[in-house]
MARROGU-786350 format. One record per residue (C-alpha): x, y, z; residue in three letters. Coordinates in steps of 0.05 Angstrom, whole numbers, padded with zeros to 5 digits. Layout:
// residues N
{{X; Y; Z}; "ala"}
...
***
This chain:
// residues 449
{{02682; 01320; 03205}; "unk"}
{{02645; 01328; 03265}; "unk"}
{{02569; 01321; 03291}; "unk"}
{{02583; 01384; 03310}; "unk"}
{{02582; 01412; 03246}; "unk"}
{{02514; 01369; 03232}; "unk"}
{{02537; 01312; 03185}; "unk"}
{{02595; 01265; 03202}; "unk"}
{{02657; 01250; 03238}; "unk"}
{{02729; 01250; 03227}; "unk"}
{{02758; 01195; 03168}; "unk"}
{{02811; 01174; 03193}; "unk"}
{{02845; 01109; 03220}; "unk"}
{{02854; 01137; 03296}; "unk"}
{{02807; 01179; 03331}; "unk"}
{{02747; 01168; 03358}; "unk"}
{{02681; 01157; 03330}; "unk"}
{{02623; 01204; 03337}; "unk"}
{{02554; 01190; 03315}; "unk"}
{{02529; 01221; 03250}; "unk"}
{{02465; 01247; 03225}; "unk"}
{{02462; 01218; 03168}; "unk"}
{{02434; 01157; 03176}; "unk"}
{{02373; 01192; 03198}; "unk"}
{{02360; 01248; 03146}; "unk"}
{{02368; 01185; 03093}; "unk"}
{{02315; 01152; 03125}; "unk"}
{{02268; 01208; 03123}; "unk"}
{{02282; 01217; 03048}; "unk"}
{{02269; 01141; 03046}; "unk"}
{{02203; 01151; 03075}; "unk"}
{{02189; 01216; 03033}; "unk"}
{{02215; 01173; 02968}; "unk"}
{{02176; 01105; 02980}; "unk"}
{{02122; 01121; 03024}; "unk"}
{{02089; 01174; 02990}; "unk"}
{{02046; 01161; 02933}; "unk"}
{{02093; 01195; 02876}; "unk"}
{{02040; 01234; 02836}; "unk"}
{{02039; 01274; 02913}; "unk"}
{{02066; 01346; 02898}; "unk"}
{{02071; 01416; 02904}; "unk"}
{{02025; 01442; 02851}; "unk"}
{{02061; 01516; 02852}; "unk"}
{{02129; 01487; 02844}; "unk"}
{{02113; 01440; 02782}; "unk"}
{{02161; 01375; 02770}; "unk"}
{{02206; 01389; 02825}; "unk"}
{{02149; 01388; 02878}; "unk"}
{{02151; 01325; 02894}; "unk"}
{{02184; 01329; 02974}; "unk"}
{{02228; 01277; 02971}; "unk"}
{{02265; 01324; 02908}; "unk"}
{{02252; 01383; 02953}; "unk"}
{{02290; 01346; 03013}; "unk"}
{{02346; 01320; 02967}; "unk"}
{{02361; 01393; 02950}; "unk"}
{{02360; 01411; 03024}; "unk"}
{{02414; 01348; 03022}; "unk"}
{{02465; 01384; 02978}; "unk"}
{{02453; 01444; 03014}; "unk"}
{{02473; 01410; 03080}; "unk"}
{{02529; 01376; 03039}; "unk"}
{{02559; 01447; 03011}; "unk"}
{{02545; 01478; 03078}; "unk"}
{{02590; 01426; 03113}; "unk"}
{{02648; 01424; 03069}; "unk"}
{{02647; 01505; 03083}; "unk"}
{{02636; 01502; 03157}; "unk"}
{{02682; 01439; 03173}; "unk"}
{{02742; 01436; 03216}; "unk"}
{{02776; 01386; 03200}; "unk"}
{{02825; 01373; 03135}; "unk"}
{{02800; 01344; 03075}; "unk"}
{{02813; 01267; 03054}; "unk"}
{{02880; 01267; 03015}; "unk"}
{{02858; 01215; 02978}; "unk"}
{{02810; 01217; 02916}; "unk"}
{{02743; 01178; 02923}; "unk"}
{{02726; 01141; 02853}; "unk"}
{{02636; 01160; 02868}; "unk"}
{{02664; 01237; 02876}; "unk"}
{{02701; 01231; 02828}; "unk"}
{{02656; 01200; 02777}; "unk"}
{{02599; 01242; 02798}; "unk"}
{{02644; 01306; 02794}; "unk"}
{{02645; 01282; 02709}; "unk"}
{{02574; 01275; 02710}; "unk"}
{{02544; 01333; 02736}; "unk"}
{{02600; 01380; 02694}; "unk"}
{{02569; 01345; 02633}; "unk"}
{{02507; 01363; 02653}; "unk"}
{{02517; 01430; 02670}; "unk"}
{{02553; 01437; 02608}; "unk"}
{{02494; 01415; 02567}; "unk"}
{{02449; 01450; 02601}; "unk"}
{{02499; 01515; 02592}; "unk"}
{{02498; 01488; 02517}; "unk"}
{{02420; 01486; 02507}; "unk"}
{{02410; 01547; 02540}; "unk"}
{{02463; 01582; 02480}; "unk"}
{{02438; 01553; 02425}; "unk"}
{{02361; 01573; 02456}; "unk"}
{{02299; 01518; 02469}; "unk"}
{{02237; 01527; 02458}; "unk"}
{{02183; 01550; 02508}; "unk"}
{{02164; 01470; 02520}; "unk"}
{{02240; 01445; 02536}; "unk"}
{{02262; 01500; 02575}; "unk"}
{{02229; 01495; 02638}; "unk"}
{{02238; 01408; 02632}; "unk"}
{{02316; 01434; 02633}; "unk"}
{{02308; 01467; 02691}; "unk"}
{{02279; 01423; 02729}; "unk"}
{{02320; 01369; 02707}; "unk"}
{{02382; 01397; 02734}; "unk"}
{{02351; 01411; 02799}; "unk"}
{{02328; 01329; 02802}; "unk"}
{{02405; 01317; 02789}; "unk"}
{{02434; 01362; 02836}; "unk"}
{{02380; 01327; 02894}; "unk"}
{{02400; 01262; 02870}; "unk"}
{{02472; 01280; 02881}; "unk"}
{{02468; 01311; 02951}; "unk"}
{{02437; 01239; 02972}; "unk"}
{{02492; 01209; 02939}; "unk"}
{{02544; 01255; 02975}; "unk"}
{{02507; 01255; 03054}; "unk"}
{{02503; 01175; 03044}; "unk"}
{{02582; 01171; 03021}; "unk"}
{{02605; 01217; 03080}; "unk"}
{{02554; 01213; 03123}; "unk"}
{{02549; 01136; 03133}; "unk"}
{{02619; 01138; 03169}; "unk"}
{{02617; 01072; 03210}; "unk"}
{{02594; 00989; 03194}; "unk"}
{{02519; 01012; 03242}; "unk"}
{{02503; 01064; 03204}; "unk"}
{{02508; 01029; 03140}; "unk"}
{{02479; 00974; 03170}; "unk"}
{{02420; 01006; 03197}; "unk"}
{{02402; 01046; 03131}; "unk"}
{{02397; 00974; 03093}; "unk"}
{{02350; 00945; 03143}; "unk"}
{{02308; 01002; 03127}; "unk"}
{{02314; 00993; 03057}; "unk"}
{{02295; 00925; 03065}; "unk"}
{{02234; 00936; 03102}; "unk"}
{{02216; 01000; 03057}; "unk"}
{{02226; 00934; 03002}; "unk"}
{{02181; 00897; 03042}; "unk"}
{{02117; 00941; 03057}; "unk"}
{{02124; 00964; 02986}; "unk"}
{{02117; 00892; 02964}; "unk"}
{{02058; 00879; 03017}; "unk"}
{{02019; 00933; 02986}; "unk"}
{{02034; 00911; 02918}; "unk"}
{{02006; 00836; 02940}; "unk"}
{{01939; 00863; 02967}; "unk"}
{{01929; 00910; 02894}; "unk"}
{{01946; 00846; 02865}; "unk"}
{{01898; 00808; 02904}; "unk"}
{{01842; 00876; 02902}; "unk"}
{{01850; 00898; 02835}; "unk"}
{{01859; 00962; 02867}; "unk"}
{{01910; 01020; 02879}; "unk"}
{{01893; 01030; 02946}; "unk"}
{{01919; 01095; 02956}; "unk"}
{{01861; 01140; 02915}; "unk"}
{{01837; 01161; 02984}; "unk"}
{{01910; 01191; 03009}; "unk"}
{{01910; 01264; 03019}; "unk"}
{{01963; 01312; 03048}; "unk"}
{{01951; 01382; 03066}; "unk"}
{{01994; 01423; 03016}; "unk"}
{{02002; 01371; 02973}; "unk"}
{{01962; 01358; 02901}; "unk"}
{{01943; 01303; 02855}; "unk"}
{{01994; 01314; 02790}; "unk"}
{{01973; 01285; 02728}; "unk"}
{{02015; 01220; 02733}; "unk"}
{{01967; 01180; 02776}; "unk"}
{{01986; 01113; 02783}; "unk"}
{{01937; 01062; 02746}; "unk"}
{{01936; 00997; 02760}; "unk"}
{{01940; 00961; 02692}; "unk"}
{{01933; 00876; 02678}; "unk"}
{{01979; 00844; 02635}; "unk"}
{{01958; 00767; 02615}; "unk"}
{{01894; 00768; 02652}; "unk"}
{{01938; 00792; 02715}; "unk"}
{{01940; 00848; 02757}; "unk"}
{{02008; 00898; 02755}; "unk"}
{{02021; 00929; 02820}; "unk"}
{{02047; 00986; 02822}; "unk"}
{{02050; 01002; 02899}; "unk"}
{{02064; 01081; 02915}; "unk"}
{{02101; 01093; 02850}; "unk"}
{{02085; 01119; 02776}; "unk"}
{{02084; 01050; 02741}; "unk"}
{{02090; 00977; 02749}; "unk"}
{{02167; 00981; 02721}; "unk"}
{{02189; 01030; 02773}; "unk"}
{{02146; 00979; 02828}; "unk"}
{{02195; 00931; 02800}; "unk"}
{{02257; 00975; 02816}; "unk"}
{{02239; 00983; 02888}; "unk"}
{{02238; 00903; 02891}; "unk"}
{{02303; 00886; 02851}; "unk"}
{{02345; 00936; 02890}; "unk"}
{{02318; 00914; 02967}; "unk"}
{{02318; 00835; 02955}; "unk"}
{{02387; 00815; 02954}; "unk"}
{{02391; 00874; 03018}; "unk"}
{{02335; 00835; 03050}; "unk"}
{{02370; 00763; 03044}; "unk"}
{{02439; 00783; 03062}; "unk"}
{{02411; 00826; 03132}; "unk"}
{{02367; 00755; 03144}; "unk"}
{{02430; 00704; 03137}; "unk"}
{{02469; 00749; 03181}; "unk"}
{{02424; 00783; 03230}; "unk"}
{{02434; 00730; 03302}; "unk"}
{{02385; 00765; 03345}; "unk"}
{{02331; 00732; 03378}; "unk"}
{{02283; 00763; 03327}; "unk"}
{{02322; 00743; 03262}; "unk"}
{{02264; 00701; 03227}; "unk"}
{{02228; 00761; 03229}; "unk"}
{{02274; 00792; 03173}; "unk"}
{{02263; 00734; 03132}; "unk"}
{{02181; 00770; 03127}; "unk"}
{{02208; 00823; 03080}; "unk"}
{{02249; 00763; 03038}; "unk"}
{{02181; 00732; 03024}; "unk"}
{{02143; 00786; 03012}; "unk"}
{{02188; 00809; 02954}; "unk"}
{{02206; 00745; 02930}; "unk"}
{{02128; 00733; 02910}; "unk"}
{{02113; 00807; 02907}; "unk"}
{{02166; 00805; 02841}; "unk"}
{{02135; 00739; 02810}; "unk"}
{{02078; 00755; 02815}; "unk"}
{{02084; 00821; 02787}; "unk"}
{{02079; 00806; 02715}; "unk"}
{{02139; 00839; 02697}; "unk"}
{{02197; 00822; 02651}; "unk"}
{{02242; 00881; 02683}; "unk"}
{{02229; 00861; 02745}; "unk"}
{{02250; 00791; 02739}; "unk"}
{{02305; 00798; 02698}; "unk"}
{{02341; 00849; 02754}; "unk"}
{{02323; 00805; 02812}; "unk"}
{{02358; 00746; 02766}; "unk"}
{{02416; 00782; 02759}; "unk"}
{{02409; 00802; 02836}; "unk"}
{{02409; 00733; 02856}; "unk"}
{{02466; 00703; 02823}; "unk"}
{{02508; 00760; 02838}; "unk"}
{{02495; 00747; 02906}; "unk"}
{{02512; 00668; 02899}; "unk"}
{{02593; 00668; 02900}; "unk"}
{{02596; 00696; 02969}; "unk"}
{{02551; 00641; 02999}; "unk"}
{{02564; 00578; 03028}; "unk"}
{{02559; 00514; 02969}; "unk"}
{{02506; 00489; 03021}; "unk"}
{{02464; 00552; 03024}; "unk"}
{{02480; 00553; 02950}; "unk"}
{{02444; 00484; 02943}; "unk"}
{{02371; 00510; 02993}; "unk"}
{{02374; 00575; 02949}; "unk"}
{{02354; 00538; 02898}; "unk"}
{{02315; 00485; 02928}; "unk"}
{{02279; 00550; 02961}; "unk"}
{{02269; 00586; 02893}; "unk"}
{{02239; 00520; 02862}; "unk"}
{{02183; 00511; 02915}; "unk"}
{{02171; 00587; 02907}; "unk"}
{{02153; 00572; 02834}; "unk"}
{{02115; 00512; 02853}; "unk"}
{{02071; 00555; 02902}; "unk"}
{{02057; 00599; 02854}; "unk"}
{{02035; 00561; 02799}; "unk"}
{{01985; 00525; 02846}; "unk"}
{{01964; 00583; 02876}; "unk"}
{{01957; 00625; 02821}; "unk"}
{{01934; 00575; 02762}; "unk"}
{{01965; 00610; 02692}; "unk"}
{{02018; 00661; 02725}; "unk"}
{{02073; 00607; 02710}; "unk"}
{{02047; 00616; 02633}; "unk"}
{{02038; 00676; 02631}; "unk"}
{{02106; 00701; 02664}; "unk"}
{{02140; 00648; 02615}; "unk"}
{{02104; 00679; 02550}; "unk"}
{{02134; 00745; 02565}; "unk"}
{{02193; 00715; 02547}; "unk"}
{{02177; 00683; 02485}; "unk"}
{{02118; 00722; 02455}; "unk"}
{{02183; 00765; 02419}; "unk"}
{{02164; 00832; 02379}; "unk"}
{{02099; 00812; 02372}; "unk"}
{{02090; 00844; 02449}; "unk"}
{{02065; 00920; 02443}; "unk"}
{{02109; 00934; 02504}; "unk"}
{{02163; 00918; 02463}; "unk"}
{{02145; 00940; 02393}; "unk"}
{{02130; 01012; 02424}; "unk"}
{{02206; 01015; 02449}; "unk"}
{{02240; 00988; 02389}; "unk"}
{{02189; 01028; 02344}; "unk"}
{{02223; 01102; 02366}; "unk"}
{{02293; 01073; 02374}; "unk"}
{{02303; 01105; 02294}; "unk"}
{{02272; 01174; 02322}; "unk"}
{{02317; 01171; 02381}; "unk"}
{{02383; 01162; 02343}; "unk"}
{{02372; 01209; 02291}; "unk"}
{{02352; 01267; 02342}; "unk"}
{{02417; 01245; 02383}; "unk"}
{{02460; 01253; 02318}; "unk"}
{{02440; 01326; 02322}; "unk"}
{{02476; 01340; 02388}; "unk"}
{{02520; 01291; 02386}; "unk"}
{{02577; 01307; 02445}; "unk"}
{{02533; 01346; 02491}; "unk"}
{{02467; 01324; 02474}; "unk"}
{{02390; 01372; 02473}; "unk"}
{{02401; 01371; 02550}; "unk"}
{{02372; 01342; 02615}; "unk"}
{{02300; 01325; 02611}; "unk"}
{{02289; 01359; 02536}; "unk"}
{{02279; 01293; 02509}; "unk"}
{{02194; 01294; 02519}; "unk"}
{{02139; 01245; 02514}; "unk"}
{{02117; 01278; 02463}; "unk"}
{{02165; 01264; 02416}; "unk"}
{{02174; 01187; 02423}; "unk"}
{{02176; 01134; 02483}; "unk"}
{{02239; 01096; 02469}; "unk"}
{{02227; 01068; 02552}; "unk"}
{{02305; 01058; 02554}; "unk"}
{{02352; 01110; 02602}; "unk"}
{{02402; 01092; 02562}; "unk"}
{{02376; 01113; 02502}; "unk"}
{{02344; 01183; 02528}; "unk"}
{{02423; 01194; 02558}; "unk"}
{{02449; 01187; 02494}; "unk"}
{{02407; 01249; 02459}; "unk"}
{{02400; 01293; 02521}; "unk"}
{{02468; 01288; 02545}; "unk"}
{{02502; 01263; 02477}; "unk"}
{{02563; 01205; 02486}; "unk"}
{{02597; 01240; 02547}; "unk"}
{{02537; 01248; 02582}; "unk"}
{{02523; 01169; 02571}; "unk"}
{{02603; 01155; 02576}; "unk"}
{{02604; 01196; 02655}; "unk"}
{{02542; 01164; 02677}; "unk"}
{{02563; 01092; 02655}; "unk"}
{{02628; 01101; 02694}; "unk"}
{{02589; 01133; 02754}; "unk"}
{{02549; 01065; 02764}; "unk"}
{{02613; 01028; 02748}; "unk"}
{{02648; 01069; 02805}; "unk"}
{{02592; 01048; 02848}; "unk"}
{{02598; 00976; 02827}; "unk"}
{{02673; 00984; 02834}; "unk"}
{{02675; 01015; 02904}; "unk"}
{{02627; 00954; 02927}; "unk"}
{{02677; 00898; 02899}; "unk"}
{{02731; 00925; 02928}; "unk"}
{{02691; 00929; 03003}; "unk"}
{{02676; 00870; 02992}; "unk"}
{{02751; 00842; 02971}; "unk"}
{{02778; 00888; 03033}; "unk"}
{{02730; 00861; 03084}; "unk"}
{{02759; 00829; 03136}; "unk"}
{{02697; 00777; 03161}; "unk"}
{{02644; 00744; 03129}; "unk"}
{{02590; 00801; 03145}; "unk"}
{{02618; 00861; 03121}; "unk"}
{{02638; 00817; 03055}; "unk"}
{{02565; 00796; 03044}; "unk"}
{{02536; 00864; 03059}; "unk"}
{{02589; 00894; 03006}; "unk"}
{{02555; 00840; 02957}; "unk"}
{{02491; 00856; 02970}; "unk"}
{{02500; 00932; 02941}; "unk"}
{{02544; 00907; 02897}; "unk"}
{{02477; 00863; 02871}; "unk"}
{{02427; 00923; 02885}; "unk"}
{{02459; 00976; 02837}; "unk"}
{{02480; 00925; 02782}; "unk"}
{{02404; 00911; 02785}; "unk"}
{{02377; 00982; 02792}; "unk"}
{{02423; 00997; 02738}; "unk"}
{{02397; 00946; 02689}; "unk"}
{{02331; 00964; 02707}; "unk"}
{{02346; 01035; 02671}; "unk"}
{{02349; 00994; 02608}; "unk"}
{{02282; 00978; 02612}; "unk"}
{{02248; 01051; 02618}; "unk"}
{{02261; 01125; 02629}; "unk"}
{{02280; 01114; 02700}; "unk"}
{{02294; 01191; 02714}; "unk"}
{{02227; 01206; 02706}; "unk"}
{{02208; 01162; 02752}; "unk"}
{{02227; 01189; 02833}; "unk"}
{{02232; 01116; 02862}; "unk"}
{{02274; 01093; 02814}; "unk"}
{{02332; 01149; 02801}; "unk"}
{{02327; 01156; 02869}; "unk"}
{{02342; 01086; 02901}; "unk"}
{{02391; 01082; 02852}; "unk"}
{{02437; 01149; 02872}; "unk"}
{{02416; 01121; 02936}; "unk"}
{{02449; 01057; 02931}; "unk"}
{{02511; 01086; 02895}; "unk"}
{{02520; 01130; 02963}; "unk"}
{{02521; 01068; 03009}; "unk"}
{{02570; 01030; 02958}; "unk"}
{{02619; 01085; 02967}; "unk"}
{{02606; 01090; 03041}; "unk"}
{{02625; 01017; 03045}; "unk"}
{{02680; 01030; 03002}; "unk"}
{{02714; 01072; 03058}; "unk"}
{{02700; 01031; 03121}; "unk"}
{{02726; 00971; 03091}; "unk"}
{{02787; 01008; 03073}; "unk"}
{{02796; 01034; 03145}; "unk"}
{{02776; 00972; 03180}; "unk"}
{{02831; 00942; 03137}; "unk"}
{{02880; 00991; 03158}; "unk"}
{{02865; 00982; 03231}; "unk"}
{{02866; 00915; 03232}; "unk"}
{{02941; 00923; 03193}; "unk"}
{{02961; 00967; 03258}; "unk"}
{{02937; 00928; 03302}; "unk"}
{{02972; 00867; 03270}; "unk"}
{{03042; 00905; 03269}; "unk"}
{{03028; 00932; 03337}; "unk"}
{{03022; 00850; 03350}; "unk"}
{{03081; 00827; 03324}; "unk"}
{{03126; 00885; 03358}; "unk"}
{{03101; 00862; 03420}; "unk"}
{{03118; 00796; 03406}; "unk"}
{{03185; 00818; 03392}; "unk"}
***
């Protein structure tokens, strides 16, 4: 595949590399996805008016478009992410096909819609960022921007923690209108929530979990003169997340961090630790009572409302899920309005019924999967901790769906399909680098010979 053609070049093991697009059009929806407050949208064009869902469309376009218009032959073999996704998205479309038979109501129909429209955006990111991120750079350069997208969302999430404020009331585009879902800033424990540009303080928390262990891995490798500089964004997050009163949050940049561990030196191991200690210590000096009140979300049990209002619908949820249960009520018929169960999971299970949960829990699994092996494949120490560091981001992101109805949040579905994309880009430069490195290593030894 060519630039030519507008998206990528050739996969294979000879031939020469031209630069792709992608890198760039990912970048914009970056911008579009974390930049933008999220209650921005079209008002004419309802729940998918948001432009970052607008531009992932114009993704799968570009993505169909290509595959008609190419040149070249198709990879022979079988990509586990196009694969899994391939599952998904029939399920969907199959419920969707399903709910449509058996008939909605007024309310749910136009939430199915639109629902299918979020997933097919969500999987044209997914696709350009597989095929489209073609060489180490590219990949490379997408994460630093992730990272620093991670780190100005965590600046402005410090100063509404230190303001009290949103700090975004005032932002107005031209075309664009003010939905419903504004983005309140809430306290928990006497304590601020930021919330940054997106929806709620959970989906904030998202954004930080999936660019941390990003953020560390470009810092310990970067060897420019400038490298301290991407140790800015590492801080920012690192406080931005304790201090942002959040269970979710902390709990996915745990699981970030000691996912991360086992590729790092025993010595960095050691000032990881010794770091993450006098982070703590800073903050409970400079913020007297956050050190309380962060460990009293842990311990205060059922008696939290957050919780209680979660657990309260899980019987609702079930027994609406036994209705449909194969195919499920559909993508995005599960409403507000007829319990908060704040758990993806869950809200799978009765829109999509058991395959729909079964073909999204092997999607992330494929993109966890493609990231290992990168990372087992990868023939120097960089490559090997960049592999990890996706590896880390979706096994966060994905957790984080646990936690709330991520897909109604843009940040958060999106990162994650995001993410998934650059795992199985990953997957196939490690696999090619591997395979030139084997060639070059015969090509050795019969000149030896």
């Amino acid at each position: 595949m060519y630039r030519a053609n507008g998206l990528l070049h050739r996969d294979g093991i000879q031939g020469a590399t031209r630069k792709s697009d992608a890198p760039l059009f990912l970048t914009i929806y970056l911008v579009l996805t974390c930049a933008l407050p999220s209650n921005m949208v079209i008002a004419s064009l309802g729940s998918i008016g948001r432009p970052s869902t607008l531009f992932a469309l114009l993704a799968l376009a570009w993505w169909i478009l290509h595959q008609l218009l190419r040149t070249t032959p198709s990879i022979r073999r079988s990509h586990p992410l196009r694969v899994a996704l391939t599952a998904f998205l029939i399920v969907a479309a199959s419920s969707y096909a399903y709910a449509m038979v058996r008939g909605l109501p007024e309310s749910e129909a136009s939430p199915a819609d639109a629902g299918l429209l979020r997933l097919a955006g969500w999987a044209g990111i997914l696709l350009i960022a597989t095929d489209g991120l073609t060489t180490r750079e590219s990949a490379r350069t997408l994460l630093r921007r992730i990272a620093l997208a991670g780190g100005l969302t965590a600046a402005l999430g410090l100063l509404q923690f230190a303001t009290g404020s949103s700090l975004i009331e005032w932002i107005r585009i031209p075309g664009l209108s003010v939905s419903s879902e504004l983005a309140n800033i809430d306290s928990r424990g006497g304590f601020v929530r930021a919330a940054g540009m997106s929806l709620h303080p959970l989906e904030y928390g998202v954004v930080l979990s999936t660019s941390l262990p990003i953020a560390i891995t470009l810092a310990l490798n970067d060897t420019a003169k400038r490298r301290l500089l991407w140790w800015i964004p590492v801080g920012l997050i690192s406080v931005a997340a304790m201090l942002s009163v959040s269970r979710a949050a902390l709990i996915c940049m745990a699981l970030a961090f000691l996912i991360l561990l086992p590729v790092w030196p025993k010595q960095l191991r050691r000032r990881a630790v010794m770091v993450s200690a006098l982070l703590v210590a800073v903050i409970y000096v400079v913020t007297p009572g956050m050190i309380g009140t962060l460990f009293g979300l842990f311990t205060i049990g059922t008696d939290d409302p957050s919780i209680s209002s979660r657990t309260n619908g899980y019987s609702t949820a079930f027994g609406m899920a036994g209705q449909q249960l194969l195919l499920g009520r559909g993508f995005g018929t599960f409403l507000p309005a007829y319990v908060i169960v704040d758990n993806q999971y869950l809200g799978l299970l009765v829109e999509l019924g058991i395959a729909g949960l079964i073909a999204f829990l092997l999607l992330v699994s494929a993109g966890i999967l493609c990231a290992w092996q990168a990372r087992r494949l990868a023939k120097d120490s960089e490559l090997r901790q960049l592999s990890q560091s996706v590896l880390a981001s979706v096994a966060a992101a994905a957790l984080a769906f646990g936690f709330f109805d991520a897909f109604a949040f843009p940040m958060a579905a999106s990162l994650l399909f995001l993410m998934l994309g650059i795992s199985g880009a990953l997957w196939r430069i490690s696999r090619r680098e591997a395979a030139e490195a084997q060639i070059q290593e015969k090509a050795a030894s019969a000149g030896d010979t």
